[in-house]
Backbone bond lengths (Angstrom), bond angles and torsions (degrees), N, CA, C in turn:
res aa  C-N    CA-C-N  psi(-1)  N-CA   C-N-CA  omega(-1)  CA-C   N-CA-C  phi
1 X - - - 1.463 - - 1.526 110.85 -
2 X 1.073 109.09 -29.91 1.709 113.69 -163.83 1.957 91.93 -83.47
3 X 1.000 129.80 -42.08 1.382 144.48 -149.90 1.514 68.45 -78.16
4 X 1.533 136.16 -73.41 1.250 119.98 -138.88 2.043 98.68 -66.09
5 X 1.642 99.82 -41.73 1.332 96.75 179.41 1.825 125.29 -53.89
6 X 1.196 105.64 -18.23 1.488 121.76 176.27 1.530 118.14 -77.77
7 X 1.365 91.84 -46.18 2.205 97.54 161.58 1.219 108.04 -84.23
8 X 1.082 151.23 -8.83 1.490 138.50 167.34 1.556 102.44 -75.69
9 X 1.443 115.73 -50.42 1.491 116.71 -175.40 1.748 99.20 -62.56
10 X 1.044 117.00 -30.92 1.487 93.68 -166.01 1.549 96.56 -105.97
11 X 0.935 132.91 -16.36 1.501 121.68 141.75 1.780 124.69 -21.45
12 X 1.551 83.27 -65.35 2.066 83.29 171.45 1.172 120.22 -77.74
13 X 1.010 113.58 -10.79 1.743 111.25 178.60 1.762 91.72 -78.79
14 X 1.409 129.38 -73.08 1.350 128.79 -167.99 1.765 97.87 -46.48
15 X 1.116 126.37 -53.68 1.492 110.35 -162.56 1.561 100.55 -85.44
16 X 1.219 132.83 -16.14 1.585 130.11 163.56 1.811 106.58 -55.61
17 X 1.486 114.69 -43.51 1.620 123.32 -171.92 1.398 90.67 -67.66
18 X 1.662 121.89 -64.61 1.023 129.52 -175.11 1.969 122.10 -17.45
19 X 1.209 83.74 -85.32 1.515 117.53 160.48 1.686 117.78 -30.09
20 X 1.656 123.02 -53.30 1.504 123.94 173.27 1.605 106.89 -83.44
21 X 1.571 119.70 -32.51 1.110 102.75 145.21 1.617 150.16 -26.14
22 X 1.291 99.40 -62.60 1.402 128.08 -178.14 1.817 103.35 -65.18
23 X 1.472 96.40 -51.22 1.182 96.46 173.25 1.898 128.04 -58.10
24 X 1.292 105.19 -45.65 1.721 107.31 162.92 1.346 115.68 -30.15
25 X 1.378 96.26 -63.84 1.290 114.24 -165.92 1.714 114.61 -61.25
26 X 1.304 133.39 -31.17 1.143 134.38 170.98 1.579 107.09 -119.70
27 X 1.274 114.03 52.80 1.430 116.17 171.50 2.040 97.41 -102.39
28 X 1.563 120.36 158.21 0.896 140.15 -118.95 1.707 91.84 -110.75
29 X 1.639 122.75 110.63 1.029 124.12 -152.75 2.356 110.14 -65.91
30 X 1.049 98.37 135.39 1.710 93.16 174.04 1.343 109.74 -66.00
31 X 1.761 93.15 172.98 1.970 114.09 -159.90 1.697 84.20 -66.37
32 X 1.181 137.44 -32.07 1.464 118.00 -168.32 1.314 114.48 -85.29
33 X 1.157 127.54 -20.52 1.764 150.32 -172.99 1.601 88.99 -79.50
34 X 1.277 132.08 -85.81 1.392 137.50 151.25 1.699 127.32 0.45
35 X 1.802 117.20 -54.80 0.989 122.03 129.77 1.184 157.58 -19.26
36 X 1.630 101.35 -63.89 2.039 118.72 167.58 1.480 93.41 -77.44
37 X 1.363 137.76 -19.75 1.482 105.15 176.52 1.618 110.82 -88.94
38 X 1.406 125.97 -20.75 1.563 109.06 177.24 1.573 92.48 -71.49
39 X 1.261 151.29 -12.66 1.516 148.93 -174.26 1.381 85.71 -81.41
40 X 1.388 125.25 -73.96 1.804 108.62 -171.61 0.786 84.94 -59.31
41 X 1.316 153.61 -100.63 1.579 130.51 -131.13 0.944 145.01 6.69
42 X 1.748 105.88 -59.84 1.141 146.46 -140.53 2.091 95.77 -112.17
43 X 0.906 93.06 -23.33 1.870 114.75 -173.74 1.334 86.66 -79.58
44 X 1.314 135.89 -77.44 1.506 138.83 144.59 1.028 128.11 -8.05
45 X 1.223 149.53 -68.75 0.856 129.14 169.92 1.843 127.49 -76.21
46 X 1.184 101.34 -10.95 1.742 103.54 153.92 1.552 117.95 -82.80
47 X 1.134 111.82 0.90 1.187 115.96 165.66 1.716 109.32 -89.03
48 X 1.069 120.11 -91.92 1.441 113.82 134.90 1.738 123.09 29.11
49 X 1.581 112.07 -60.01 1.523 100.35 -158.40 1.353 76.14 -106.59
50 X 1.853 153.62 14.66 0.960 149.34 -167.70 1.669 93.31 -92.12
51 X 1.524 110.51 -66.41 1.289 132.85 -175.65 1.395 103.45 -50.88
52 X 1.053 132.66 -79.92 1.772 127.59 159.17 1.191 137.64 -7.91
53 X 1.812 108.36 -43.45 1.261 132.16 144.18 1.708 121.69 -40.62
54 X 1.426 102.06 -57.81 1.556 107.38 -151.68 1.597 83.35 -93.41
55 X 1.811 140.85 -13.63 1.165 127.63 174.44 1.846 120.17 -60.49
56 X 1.278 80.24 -29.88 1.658 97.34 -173.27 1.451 115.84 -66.31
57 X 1.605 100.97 -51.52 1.313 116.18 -167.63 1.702 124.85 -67.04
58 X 1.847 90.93 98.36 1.619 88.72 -168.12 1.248 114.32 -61.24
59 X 1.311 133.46 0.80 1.408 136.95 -140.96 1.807 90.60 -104.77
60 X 1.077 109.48 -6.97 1.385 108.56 -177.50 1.559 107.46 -100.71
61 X 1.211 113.95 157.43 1.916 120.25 177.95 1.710 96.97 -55.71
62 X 1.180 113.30 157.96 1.610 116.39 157.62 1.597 121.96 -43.17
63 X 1.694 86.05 -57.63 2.005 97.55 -157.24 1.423 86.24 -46.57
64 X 1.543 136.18 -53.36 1.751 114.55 -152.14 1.553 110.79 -85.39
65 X 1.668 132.33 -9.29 0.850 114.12 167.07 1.575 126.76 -92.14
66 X 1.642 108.67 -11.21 1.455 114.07 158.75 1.414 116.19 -53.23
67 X 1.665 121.78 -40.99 1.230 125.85 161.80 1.225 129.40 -33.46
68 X 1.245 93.61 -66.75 1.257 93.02 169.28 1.837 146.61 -69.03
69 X 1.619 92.68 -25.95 1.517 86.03 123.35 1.387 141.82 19.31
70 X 1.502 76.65 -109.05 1.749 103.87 178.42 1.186 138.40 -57.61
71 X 1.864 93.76 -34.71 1.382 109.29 -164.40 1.841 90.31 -68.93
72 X 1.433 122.73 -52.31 1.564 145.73 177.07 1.015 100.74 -24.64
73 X 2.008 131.49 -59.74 1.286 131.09 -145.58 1.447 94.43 -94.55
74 X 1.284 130.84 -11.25 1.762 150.11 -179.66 1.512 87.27 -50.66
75 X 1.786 116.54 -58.66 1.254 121.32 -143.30 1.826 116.47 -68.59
76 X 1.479 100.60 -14.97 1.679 128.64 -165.26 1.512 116.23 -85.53
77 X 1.235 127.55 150.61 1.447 110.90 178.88 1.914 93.30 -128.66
78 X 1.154 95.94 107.49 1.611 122.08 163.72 1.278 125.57 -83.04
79 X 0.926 103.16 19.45 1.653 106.25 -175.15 1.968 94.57 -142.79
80 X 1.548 86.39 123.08 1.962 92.43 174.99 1.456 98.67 -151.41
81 X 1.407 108.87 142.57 1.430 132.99 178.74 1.873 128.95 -103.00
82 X 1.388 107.18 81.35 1.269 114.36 146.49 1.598 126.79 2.89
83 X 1.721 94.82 126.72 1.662 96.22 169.58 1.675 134.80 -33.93
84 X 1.078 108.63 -17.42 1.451 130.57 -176.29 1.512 108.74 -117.04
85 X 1.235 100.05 8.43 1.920 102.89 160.90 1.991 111.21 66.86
86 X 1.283 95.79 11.01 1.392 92.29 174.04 1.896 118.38 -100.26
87 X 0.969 117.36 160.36 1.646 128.11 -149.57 1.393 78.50 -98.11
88 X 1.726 84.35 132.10 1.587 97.60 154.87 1.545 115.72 -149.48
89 X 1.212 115.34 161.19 1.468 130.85 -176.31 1.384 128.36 -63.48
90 X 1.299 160.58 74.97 1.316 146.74 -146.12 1.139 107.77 -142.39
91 X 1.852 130.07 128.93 1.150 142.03 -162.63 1.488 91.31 -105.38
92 X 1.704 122.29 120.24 1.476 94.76 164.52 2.053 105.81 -91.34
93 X 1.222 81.75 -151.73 1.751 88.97 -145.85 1.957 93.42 -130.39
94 X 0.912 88.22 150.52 2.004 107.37 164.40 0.988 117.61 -129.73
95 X 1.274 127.44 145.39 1.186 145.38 -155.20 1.936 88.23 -110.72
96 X 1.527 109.74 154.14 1.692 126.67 -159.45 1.193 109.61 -150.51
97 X 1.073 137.18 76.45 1.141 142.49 162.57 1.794 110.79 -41.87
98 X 1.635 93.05 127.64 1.874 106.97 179.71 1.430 106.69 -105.37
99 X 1.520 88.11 175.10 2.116 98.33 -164.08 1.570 81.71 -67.52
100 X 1.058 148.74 -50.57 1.569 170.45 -146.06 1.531 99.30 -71.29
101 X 1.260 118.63 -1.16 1.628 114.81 -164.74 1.452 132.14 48.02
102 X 1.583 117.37 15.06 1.217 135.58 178.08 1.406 108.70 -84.53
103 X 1.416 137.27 134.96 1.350 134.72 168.94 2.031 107.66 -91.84
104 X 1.353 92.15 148.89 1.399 104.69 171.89 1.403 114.24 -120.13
105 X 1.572 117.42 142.73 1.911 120.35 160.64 1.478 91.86 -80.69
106 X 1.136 122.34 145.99 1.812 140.68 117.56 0.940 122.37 -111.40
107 X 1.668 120.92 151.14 1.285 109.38 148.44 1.501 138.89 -74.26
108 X 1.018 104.11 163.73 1.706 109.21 -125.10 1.822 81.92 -82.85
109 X 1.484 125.65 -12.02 1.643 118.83 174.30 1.831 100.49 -85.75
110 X 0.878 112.74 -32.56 1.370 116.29 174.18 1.683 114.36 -51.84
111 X 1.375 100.80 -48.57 1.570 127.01 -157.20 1.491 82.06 -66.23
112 X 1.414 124.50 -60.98 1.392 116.80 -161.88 1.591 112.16 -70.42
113 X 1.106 117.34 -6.65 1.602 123.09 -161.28 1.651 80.30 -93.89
114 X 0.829 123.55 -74.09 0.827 132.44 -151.87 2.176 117.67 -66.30
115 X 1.525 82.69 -19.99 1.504 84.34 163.13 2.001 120.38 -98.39
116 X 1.322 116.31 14.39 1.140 150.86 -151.02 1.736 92.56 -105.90
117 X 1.528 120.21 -58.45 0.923 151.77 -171.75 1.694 114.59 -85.38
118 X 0.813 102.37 -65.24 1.970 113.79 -171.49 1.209 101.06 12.16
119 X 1.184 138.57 97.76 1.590 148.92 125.68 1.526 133.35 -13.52
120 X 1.611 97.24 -31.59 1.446 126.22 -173.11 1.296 109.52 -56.76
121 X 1.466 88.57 -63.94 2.310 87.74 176.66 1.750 101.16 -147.60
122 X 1.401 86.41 138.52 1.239 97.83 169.40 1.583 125.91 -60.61
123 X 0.868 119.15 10.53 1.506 122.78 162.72 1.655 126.12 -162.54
124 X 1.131 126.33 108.01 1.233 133.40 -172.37 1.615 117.39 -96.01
125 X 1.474 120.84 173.94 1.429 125.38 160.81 1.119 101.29 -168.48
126 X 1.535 111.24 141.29 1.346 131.37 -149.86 1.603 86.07 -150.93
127 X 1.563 120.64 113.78 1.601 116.19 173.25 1.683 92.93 -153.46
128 X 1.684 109.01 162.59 1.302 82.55 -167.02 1.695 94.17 -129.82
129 X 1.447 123.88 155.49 1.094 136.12 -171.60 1.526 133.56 -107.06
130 X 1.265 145.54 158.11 1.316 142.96 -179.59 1.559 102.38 78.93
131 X 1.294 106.11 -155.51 1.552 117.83 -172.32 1.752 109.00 -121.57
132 X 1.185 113.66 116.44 1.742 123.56 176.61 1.612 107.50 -52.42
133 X 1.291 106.82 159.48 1.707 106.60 -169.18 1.932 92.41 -151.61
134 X 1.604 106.46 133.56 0.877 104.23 163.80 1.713 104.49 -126.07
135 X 1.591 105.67 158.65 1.272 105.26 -167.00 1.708 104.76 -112.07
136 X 1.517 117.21 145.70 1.812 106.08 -173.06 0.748 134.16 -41.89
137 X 1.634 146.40 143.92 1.498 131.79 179.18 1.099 103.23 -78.79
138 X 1.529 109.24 153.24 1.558 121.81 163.09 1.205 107.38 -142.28
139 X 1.455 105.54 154.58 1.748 114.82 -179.93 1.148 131.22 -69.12
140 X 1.365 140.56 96.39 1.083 162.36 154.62 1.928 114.79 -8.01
141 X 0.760 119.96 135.41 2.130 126.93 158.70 1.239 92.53 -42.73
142 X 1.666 138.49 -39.56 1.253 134.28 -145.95 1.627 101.59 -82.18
143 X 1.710 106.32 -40.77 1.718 101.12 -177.20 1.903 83.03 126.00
144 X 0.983 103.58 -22.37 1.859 96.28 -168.17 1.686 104.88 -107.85
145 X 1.251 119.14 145.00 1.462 116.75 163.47 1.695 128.47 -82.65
146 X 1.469 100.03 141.31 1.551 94.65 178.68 1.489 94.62 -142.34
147 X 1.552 89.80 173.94 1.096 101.98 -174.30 1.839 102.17 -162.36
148 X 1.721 118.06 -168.22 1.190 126.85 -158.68 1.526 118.54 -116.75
149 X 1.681 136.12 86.94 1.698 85.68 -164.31 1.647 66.90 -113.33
150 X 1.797 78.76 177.00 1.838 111.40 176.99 1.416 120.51 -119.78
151 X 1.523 128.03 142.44 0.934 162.43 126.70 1.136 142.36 -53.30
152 X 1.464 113.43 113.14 1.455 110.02 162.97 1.802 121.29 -93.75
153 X 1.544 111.36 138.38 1.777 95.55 -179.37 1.604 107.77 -142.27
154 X 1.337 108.73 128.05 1.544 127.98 -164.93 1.543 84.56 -77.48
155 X 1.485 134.33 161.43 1.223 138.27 137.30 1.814 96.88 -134.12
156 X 1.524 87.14 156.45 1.699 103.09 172.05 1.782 107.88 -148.29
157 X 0.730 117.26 114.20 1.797 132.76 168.70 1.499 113.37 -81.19
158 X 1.141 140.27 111.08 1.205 149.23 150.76 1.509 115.77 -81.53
159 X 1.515 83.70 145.81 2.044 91.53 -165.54 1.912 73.85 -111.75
160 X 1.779 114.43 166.61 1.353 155.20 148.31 1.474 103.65 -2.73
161 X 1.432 116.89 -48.35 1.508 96.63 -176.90 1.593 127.96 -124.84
162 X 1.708 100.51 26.12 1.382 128.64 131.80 1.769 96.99 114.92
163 X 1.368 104.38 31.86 1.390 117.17 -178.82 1.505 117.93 -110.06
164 X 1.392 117.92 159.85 1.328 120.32 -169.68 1.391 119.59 -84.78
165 X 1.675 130.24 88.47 1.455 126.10 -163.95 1.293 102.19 -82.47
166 X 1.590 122.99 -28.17 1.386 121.89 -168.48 1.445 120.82 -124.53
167 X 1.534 152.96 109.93 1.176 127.01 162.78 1.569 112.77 -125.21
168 X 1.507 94.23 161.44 1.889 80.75 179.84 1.821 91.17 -158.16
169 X 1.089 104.38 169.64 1.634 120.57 176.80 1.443 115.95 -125.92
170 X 0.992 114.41 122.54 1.772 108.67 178.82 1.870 110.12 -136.38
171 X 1.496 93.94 128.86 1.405 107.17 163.68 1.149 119.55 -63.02
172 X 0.978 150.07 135.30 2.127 156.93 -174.21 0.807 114.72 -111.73
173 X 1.365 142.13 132.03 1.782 139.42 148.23 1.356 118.70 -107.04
174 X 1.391 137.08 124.05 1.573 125.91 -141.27 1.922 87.03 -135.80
175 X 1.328 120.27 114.53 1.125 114.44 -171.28 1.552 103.67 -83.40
176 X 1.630 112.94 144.26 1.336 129.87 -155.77 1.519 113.61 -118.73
177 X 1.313 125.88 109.78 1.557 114.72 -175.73 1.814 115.39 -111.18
178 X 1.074 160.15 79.54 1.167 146.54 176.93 1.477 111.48 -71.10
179 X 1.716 113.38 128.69 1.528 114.47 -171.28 1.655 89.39 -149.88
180 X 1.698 91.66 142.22 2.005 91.70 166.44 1.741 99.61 -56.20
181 X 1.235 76.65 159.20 1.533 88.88 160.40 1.796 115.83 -124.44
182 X 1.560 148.08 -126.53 1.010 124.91 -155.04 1.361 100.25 -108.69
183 X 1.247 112.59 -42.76 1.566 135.41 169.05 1.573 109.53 -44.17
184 X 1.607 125.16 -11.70 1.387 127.25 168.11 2.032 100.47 95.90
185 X 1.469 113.63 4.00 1.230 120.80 -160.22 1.426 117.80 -101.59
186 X 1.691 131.43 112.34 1.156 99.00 174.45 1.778 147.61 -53.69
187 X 1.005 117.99 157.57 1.822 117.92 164.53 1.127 92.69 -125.40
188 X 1.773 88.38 174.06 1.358 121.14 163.45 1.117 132.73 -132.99
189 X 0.895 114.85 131.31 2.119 111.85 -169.46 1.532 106.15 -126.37
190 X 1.668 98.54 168.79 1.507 111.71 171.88 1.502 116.62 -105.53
191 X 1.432 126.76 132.51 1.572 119.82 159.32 1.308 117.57 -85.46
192 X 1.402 126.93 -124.03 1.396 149.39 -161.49 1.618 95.88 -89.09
193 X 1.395 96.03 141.13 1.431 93.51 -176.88 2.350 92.32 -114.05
194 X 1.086 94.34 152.04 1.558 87.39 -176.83 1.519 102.86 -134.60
195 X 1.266 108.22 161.36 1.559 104.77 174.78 1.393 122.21 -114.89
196 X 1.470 122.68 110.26 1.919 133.46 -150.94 1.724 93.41 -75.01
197 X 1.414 102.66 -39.58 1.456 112.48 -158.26 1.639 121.48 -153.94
198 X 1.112 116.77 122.99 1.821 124.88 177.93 1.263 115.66 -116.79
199 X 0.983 113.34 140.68 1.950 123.44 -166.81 1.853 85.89 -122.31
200 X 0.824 116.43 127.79 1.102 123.60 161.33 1.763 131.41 -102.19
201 X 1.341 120.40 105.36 1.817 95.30 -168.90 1.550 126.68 -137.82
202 X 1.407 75.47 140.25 2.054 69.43 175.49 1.507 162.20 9.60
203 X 1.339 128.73 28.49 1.838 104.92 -152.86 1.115 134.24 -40.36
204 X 1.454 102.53 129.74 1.888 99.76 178.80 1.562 110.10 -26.74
């Protein structure tokens, strides 16, 4: 009897530690913690419009823009958990503005493959302009904070005899999630990227 009363007591003690443990670890980040993440953010997503850059740029070898790649899809969180706490797979998507003024979703591994590739013109440039903006985090239904930052992104299309057939400007909104992860540590990830605004213009 005593043995069982001795594992019951230390039963609640381990799942009481357990429990304030757990709790540390997903307790609710401060106004300055909150702070340094719209600063990464923003580090992020200039990281981000770097890789996008160097995806485009045929002028570079493969191996470093496959890299980059990777380094891009690093920035995304593909992995989301269901009311019932089970893992699931989810590609988010970007929005693509056409010569047609029509917007498109992809997913966002597609998006890069496919800007990797472009068939369209043999020479592109993709650089991005104005000043990035992130907006405060706030706490989510989910338990995690998100928030909004923005982008500006130049594109230029070159046709065959080294002239500008295509250009356009687009405003970005890149959805933002910060969540512990297992280690008790925050991150930061990217969702859906959308497009607020497209300038469409002229070639010389």
């Amino acid at each position: 009897m005593k043995n069982i009363i001795y594992c019951f007591i230390f039963w609640c003690i381990h799942s009481l530690f357990f429990t304030v443990k757990t709790f540390a670890q997903h307790s609710d980040p401060s106004p300055e913690q909150l702070s340094e993440f719209k600063e990464l953010t923003l580090r992020r997503v200039n990281d981000l419009t770097n890789y996008i850059k160097q995806i485009g740029d045929k002028s570079l070898p493969e191996r470093p823009r496959l890299k980059s790649i990777q380094l891009a899809m690093s920035l995304f969180d593909t992995v989301y958990y269901n009311a019932n706490g089970k893992k699931i797979t989810r590609m988010p998507t970007v929005q693509v503005s056409r010569k047609d003024g029509s917007v498109e979703n992809i997913p966002i591994r597609q998006y890069f493959n496919n800007l990797f590739k472009l068939p369209h013109f043999p020479k592109i440039e993709i650089s991005s302009y104005d000043v990035s903006y992130c907006s405060d985090f706030e706490k989510g239904m989910d338990g995690n904070y998100h928030a909004t930052a923005f982008y500006y992104q130049s594109f230029k299309g070159y046709d065959q005899k080294g002239k500008v057939s295509y250009e356009s400007k687009d405003r970005k909104a890149i959805e933002v999630t910060e969540k512990p992860n297992a280690k008790g540590k925050f991150t930061i990830s990217f969702g859906n990227i959308s497009v607020i605004e497209t300038t469409a213009l002229s070639p010389n």
